[in-house]
C-alpha positions, 0 to 999 in steps of 0.5 A, a space after each residue: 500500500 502506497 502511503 500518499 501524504 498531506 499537509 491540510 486537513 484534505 484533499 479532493 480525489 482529483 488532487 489525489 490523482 495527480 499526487 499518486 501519479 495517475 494523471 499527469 493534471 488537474 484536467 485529466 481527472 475527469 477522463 481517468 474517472 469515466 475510464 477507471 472504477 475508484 473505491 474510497 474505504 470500500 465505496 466505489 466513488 467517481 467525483 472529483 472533488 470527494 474529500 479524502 482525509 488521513 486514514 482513507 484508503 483508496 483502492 484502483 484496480 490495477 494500479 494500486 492501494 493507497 492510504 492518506 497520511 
């Protein structure tokens, strides 16, 4: 599991996105969800701007695990 780390309180899945490396930007994170399921603790999950705090655990099929620190 990848541990992602932040400095505020969240972040929105988007700006995960491009912190894990799945998208290059901000822009194509919209494009990844339509493509790619993402579950959120469990729950499938495909909006950009879903908060993520520490301790959420975020799982994408074929690419990988990732938890908020």
């Amino acid at each position: 599991m990848t541990e992602i780390k932040i400095d505020t309180e969240y972040i929105t899945l988007g700006q995960f996105l491009k912190l894990a490396d799945c998208v290059q930007s901000g822009g194509m994170a919209k494009w990844f969800l339509d493509e790619y399921e993402v579950f959120i603790n469990g729950e499938q999950d495909q909006r950009r701007g879903r908060k993520l705090r520490v301790g959420d655990e975020i799982k994408i099929p074929g690419l990988g695990s990732f938890v908020i620190t």
